[in-house]
Every structure is written in structure tokens, then in C-alpha cells.
N, CA, C and O atoms as a CHARMM CRD file, in Angstrom:
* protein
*
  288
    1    1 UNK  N    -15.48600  17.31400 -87.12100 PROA 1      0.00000
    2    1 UNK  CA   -14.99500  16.47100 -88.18300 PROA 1      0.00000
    3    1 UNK  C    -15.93300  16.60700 -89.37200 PROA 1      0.00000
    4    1 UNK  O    -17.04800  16.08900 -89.31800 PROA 1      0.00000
    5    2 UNK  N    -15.45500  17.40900 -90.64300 PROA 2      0.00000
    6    2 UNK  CA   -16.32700  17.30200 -91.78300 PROA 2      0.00000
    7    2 UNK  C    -15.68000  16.62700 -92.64500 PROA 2      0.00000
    8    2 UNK  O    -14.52300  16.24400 -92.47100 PROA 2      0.00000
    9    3 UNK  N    -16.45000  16.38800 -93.79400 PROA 3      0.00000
   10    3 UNK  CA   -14.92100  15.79200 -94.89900 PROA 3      0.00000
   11    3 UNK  C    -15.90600  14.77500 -95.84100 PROA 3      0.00000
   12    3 UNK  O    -17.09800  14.94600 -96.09600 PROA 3      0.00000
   13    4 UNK  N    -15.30500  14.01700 -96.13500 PROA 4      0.00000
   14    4 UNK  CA   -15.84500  12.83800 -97.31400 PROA 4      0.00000
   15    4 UNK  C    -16.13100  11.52200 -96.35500 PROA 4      0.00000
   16    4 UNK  O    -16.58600  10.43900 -96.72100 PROA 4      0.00000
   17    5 UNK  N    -15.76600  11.89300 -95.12600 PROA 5      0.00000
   18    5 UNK  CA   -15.85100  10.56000 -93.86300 PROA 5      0.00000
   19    5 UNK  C    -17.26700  11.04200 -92.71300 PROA 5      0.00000
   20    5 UNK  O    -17.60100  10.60200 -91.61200 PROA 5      0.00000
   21    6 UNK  N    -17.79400  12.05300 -93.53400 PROA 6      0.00000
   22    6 UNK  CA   -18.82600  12.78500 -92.22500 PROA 6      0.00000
   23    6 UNK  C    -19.95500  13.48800 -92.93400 PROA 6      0.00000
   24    6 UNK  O    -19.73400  13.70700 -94.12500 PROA 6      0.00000
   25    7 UNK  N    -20.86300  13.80100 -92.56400 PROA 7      0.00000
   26    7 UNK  CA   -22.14000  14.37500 -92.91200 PROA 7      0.00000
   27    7 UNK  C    -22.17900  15.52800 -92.03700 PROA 7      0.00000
   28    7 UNK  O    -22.51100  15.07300 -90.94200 PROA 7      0.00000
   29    8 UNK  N    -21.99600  16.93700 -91.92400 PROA 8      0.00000
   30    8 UNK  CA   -22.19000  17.47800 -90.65500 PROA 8      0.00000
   31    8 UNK  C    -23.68000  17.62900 -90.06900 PROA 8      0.00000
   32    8 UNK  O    -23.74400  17.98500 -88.89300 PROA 8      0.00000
   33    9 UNK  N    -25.17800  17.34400 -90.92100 PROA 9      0.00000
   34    9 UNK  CA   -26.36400  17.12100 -90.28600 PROA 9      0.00000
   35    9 UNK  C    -26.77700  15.94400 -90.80100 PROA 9      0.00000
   36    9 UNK  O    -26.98100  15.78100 -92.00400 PROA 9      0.00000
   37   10 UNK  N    -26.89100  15.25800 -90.12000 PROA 10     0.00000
   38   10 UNK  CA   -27.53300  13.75500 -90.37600 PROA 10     0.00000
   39   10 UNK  C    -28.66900  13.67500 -90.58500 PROA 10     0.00000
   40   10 UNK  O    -29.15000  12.62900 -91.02200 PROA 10     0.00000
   41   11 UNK  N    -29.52400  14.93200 -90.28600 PROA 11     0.00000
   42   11 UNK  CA   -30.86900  14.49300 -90.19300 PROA 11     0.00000
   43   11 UNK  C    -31.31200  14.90500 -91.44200 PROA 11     0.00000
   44   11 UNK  O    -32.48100  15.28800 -91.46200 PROA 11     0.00000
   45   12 UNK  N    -30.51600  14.94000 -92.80600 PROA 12     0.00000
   46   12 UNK  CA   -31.09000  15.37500 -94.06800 PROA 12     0.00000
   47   12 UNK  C    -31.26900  14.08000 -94.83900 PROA 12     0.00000
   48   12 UNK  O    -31.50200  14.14300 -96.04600 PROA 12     0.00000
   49   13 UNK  N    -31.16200  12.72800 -94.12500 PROA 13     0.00000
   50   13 UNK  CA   -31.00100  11.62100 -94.58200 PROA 13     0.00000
   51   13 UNK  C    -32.22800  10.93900 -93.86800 PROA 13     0.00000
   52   13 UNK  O    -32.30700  10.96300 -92.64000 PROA 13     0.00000
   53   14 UNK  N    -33.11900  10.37400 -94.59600 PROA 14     0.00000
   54   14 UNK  CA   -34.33100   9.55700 -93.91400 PROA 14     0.00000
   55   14 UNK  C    -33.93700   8.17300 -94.15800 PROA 14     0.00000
   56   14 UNK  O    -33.10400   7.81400 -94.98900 PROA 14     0.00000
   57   15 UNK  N    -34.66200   7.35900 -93.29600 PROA 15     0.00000
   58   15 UNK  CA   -34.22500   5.99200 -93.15100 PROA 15     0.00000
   59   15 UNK  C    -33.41000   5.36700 -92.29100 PROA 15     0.00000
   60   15 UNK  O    -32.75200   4.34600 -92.49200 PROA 15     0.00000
   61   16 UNK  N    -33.53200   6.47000 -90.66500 PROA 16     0.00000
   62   16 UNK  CA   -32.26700   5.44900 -90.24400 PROA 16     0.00000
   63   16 UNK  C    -32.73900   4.45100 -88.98300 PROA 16     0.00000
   64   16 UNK  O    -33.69900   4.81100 -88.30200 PROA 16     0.00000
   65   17 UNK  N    -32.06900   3.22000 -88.68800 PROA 17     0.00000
   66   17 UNK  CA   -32.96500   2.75600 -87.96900 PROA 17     0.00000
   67   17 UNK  C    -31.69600   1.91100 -86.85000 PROA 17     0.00000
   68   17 UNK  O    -30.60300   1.48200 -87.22100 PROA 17     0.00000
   69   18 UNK  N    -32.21300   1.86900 -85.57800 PROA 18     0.00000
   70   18 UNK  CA   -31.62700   1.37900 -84.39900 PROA 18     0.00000
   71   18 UNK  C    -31.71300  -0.60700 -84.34000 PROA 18     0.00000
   72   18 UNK  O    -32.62300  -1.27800 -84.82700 PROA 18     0.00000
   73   19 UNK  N    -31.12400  -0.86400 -83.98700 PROA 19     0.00000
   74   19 UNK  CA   -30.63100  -2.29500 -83.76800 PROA 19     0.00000
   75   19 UNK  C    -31.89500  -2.84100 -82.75000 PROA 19     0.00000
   76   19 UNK  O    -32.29300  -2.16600 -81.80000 PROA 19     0.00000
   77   20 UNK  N    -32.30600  -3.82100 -83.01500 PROA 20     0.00000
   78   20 UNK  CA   -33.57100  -4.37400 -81.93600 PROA 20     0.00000
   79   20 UNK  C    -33.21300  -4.80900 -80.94900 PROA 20     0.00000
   80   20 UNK  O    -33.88100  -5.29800 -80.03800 PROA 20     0.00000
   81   21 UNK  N    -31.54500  -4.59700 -81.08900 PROA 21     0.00000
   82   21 UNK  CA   -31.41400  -5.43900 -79.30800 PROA 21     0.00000
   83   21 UNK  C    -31.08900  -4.02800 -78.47400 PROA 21     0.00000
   84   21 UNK  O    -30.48800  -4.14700 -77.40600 PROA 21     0.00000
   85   22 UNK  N    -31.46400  -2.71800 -78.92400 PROA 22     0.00000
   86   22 UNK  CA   -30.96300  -1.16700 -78.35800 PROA 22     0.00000
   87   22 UNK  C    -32.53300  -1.15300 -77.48200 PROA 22     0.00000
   88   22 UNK  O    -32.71400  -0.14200 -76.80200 PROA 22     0.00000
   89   23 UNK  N    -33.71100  -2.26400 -77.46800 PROA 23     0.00000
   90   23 UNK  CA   -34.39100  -1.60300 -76.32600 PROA 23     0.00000
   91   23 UNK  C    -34.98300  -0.56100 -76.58200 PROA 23     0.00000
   92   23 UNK  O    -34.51500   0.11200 -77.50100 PROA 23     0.00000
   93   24 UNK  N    -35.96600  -0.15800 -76.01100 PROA 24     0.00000
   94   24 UNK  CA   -37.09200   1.30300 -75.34800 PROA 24     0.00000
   95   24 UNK  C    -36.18100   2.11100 -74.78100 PROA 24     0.00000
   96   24 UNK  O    -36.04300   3.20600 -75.32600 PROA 24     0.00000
   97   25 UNK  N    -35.50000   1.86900 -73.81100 PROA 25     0.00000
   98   25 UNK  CA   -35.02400   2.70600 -72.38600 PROA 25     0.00000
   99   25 UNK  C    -34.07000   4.03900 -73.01600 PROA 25     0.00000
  100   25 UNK  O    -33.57700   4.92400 -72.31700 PROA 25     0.00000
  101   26 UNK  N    -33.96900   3.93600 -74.36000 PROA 26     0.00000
  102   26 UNK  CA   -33.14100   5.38300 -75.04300 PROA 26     0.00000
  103   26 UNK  C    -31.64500   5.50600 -74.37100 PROA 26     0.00000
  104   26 UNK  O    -31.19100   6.60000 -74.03500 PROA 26     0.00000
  105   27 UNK  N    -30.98900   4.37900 -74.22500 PROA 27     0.00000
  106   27 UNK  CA   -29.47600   4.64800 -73.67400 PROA 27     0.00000
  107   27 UNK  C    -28.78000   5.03300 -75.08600 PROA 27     0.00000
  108   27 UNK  O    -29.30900   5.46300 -76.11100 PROA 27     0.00000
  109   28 UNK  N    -27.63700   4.78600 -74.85200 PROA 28     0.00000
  110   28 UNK  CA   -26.57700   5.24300 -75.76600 PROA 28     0.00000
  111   28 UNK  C    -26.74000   4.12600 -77.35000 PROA 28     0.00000
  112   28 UNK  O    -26.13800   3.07600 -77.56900 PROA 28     0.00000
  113   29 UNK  N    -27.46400   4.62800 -77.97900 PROA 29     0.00000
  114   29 UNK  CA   -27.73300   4.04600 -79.14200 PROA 29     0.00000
  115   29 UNK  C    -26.98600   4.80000 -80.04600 PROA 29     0.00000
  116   29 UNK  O    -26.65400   5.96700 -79.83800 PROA 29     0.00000
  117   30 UNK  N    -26.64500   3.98800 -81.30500 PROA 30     0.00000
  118   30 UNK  CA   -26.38200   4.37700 -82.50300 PROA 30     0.00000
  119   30 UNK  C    -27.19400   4.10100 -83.74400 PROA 30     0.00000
  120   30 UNK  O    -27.54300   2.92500 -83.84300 PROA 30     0.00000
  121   31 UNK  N    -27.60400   4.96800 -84.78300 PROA 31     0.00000
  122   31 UNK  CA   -28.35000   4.70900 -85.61500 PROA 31     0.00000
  123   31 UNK  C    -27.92200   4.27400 -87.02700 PROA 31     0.00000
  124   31 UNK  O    -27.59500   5.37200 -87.47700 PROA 31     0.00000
  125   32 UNK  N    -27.71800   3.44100 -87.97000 PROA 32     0.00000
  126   32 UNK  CA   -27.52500   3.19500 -89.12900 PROA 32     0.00000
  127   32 UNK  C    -28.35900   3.49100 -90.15300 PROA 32     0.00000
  128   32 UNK  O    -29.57400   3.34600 -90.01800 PROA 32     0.00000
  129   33 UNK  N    -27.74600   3.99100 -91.43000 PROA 33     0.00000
  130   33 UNK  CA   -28.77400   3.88700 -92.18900 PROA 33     0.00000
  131   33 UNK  C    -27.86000   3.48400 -93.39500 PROA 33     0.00000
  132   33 UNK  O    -26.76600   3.94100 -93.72600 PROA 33     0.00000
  133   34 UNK  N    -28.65200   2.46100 -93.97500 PROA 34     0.00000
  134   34 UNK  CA   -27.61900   1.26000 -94.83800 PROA 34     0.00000
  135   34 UNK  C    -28.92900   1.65800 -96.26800 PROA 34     0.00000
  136   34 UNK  O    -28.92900   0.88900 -97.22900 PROA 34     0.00000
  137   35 UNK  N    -29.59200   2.44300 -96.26200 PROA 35     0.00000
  138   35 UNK  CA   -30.17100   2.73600 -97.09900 PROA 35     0.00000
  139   35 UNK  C    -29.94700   3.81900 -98.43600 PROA 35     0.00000
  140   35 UNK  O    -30.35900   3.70100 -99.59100 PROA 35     0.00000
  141   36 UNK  N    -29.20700   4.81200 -97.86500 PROA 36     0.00000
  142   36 UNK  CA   -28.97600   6.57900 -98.45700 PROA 36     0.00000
  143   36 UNK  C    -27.83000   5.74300 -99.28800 PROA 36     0.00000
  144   36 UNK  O    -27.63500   6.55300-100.19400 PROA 36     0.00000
  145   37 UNK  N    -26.99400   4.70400 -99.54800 PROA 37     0.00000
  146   37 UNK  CA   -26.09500   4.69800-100.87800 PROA 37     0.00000
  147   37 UNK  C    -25.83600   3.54300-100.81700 PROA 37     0.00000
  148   37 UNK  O    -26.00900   3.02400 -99.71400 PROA 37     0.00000
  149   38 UNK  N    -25.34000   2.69800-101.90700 PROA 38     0.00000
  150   38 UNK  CA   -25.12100   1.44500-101.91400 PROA 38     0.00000
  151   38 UNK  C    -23.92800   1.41100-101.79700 PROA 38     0.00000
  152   38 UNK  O    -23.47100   0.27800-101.94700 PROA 38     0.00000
  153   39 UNK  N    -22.87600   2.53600-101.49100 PROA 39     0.00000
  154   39 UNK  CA   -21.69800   2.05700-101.46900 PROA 39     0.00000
  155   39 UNK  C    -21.38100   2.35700 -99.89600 PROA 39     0.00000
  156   39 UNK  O    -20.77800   1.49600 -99.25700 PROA 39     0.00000
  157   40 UNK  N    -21.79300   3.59800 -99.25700 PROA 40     0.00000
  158   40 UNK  CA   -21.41400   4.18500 -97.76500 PROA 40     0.00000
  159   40 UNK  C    -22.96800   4.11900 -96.95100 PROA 40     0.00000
  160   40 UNK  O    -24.15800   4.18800 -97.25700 PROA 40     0.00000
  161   41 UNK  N    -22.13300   3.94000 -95.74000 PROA 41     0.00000
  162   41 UNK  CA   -23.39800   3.64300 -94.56800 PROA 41     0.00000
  163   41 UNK  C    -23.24100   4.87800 -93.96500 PROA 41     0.00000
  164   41 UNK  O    -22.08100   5.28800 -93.98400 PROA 41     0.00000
  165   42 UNK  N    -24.13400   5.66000 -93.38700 PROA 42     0.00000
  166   42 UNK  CA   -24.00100   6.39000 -92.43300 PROA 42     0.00000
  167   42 UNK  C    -24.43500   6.11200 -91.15700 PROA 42     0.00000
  168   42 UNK  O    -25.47800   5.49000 -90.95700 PROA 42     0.00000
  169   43 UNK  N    -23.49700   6.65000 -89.99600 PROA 43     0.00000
  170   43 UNK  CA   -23.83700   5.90200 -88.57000 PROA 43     0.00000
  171   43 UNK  C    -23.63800   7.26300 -87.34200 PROA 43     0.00000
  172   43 UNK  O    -22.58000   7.79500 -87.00700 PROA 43     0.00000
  173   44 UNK  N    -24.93500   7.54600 -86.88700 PROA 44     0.00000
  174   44 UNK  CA   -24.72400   8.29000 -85.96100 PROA 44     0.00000
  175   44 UNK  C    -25.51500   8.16200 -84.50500 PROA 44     0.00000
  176   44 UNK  O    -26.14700   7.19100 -84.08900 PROA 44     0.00000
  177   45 UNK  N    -25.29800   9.36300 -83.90300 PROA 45     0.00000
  178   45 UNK  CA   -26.08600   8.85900 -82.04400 PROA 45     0.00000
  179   45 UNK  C    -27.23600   9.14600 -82.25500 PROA 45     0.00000
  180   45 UNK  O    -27.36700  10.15400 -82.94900 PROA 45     0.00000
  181   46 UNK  N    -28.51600   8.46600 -81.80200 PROA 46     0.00000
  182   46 UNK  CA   -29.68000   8.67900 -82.14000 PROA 46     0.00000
  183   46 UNK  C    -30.34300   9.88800 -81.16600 PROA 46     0.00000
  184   46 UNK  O    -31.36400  10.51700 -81.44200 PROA 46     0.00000
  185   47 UNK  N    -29.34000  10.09500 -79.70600 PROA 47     0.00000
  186   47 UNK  CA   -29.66000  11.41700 -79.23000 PROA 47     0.00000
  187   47 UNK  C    -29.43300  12.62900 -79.57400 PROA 47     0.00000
  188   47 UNK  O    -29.79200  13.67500 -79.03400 PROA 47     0.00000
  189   48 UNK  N    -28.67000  12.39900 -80.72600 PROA 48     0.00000
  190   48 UNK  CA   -28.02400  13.47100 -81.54900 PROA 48     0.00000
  191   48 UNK  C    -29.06800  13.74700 -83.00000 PROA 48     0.00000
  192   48 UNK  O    -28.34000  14.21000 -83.87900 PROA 48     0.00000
  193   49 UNK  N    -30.05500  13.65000 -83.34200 PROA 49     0.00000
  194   49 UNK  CA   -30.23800  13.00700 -84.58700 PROA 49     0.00000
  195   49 UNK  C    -29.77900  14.37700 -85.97100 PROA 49     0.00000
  196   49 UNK  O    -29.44400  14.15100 -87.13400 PROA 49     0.00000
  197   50 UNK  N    -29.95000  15.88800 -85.20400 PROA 50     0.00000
  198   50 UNK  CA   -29.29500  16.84400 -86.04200 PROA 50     0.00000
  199   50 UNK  C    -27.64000  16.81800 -86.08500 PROA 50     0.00000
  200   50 UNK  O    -26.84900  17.54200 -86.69000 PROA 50     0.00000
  201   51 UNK  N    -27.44000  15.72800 -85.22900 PROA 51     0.00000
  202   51 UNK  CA   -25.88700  16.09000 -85.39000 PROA 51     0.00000
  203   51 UNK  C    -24.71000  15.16100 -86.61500 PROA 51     0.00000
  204   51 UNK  O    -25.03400  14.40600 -87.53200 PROA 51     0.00000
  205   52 UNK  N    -23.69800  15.47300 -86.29100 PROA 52     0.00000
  206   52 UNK  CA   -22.99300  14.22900 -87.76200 PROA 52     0.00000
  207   52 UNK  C    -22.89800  13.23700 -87.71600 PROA 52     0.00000
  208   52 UNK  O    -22.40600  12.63900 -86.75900 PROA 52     0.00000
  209   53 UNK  N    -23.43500  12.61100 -88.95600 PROA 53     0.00000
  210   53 UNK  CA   -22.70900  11.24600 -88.59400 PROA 53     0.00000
  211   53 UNK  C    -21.60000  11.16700 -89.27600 PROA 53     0.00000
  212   53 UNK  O    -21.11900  12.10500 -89.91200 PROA 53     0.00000
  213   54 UNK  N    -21.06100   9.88400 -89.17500 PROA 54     0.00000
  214   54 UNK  CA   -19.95400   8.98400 -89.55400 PROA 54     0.00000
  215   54 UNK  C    -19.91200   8.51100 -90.59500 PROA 54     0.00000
  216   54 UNK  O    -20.98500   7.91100 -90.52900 PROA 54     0.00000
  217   55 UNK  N    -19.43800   8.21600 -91.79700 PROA 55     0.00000
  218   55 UNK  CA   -19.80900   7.48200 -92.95700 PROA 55     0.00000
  219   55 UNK  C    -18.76900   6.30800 -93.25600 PROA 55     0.00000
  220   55 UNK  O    -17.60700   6.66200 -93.45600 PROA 55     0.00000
  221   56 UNK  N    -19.06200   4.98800 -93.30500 PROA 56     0.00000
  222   56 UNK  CA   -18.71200   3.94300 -93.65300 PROA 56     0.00000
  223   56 UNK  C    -18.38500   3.26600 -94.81900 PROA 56     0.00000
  224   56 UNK  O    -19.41100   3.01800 -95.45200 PROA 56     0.00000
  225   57 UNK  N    -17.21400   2.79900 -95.45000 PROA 57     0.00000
  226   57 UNK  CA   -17.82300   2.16300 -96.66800 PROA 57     0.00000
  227   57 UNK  C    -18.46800   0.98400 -96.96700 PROA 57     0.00000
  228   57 UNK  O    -17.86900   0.04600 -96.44100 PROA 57     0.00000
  229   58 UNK  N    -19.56400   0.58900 -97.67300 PROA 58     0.00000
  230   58 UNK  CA   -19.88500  -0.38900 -97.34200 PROA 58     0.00000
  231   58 UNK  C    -19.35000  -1.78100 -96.95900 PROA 58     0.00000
  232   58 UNK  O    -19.74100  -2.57200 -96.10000 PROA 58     0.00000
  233   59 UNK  N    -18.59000  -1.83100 -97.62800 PROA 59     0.00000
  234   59 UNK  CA   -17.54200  -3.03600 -97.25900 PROA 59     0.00000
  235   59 UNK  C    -16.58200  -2.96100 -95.94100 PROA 59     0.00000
  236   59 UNK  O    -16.18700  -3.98200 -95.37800 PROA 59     0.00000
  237   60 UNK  N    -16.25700  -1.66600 -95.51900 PROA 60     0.00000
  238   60 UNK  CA   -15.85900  -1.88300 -93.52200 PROA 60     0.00000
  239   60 UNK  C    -17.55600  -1.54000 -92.88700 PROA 60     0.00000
  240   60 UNK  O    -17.49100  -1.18500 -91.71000 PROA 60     0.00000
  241   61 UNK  N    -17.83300  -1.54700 -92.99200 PROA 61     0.00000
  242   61 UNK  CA   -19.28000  -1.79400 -92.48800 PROA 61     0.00000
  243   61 UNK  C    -19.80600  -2.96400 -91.86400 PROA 61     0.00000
  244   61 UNK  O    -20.17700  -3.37800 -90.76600 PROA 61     0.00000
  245   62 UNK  N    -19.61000  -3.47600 -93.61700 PROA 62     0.00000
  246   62 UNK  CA   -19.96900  -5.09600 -93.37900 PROA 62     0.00000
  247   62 UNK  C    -19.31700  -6.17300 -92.42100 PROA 62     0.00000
  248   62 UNK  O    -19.75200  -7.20500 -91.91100 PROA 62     0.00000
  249   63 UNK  N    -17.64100  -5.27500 -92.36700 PROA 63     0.00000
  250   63 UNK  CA   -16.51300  -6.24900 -92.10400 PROA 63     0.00000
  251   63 UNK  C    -16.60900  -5.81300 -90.68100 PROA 63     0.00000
  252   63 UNK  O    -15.58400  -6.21900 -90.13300 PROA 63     0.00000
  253   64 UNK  N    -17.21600  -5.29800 -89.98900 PROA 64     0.00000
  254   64 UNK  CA   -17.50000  -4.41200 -88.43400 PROA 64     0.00000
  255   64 UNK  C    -18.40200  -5.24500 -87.86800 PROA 64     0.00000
  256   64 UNK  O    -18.28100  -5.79900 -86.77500 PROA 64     0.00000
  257   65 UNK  N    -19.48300  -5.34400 -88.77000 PROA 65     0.00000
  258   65 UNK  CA   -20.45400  -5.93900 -88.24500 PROA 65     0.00000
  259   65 UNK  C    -20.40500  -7.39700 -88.15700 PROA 65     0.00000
  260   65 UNK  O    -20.97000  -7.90000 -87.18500 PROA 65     0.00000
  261   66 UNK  N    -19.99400  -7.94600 -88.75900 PROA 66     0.00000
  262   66 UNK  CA   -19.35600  -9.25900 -89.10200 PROA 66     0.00000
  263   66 UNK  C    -19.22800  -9.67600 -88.05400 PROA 66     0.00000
  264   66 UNK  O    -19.86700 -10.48700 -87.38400 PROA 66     0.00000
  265   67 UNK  N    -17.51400  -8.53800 -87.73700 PROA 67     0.00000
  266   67 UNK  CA   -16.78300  -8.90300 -86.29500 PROA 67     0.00000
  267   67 UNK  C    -17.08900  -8.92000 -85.16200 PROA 67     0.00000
  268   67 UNK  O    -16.42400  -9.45000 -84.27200 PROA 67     0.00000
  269   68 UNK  N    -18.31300  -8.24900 -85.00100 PROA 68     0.00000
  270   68 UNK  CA   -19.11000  -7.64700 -84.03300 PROA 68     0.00000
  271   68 UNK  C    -20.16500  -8.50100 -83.40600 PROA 68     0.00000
  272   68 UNK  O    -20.59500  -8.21400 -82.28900 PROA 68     0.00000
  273   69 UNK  N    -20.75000  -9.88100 -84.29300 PROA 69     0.00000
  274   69 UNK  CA   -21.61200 -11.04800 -84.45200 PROA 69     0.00000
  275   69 UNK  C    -20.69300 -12.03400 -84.34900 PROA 69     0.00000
  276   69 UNK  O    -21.26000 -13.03600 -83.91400 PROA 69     0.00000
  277   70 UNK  N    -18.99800 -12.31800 -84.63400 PROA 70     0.00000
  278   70 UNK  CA   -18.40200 -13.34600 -84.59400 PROA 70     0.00000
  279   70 UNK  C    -18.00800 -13.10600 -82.91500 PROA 70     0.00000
  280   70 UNK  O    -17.74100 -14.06200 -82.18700 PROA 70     0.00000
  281   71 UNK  N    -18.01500 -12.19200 -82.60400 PROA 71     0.00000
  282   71 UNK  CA   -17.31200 -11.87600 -80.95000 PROA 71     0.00000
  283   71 UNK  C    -18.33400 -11.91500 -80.24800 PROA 71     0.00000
  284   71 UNK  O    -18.13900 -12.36700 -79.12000 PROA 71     0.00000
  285   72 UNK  N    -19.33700 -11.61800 -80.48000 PROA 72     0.00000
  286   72 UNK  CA   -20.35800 -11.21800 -79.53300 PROA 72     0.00000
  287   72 UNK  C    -19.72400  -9.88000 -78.75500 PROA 72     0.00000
  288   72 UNK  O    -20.37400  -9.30900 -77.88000 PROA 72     0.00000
């Protein structure tokens, strides 16, 4: 998947950082980085870190995470 929705190497982007409730133990994490644009997030697997990420706009981002804290 390349496109205007994807990065195909993620790792040309510094700043990305894992959720504090993802733990030491290195399971299936995802990494955000809400830093590289004020309008798109990029979100990828942190076992992956050369691989693509995902790009978000900031506003379904927000509205993800939101939902994601209202549900538990």
C-alpha cells in the first residue's frame, strides 16, 4: 500500500513514540508519531520500524483515539 495514505519507510521520520500502557515485553505495539505534521499522524508496528506506516488525518486520529478512551 503506497499512496497519500502511507509512507513506504517510516523510519525517515524521527519522533515516534509507543503508548505507556504497551509495557517492556515488545508484543505487538504500534508506534505514533503526532509530531512530523500538524495535520497527519503517522502510525506504524514498532517491530517493523523500516517498514510503512499508515497516515492519519489529524482529526480521525483524534476521533480514534477518543473512541478508544470512551470504550476502553
Amino acid at each position: 500500500m503506497h499512496g497519500e495514505n502511507s509512507i513506504p519507510d517510516a523510519s525517515v521520520l524521527s519522533g515516534w513514540r509507543k503508548s505507556s500502557y504497551s509495557g517492556e515485553s515488545g508484543g505487538n505495539c504500534l508506534e505514533v508519531n503526532d509530531t512530523a505534521a500538524p495535520t497527519h499522524v503517522p502510525v506504524r508496528d514498532s517491530k517493523n520500524p523500516t517498514g510503512p506506516a499508515v497516515v492519519f488525518t489529524a482529526p480521525a486520529w483524534s476521533a480514534f483515539v477518543g473512541a478508544v478512551k470512551t470504550r476502553g
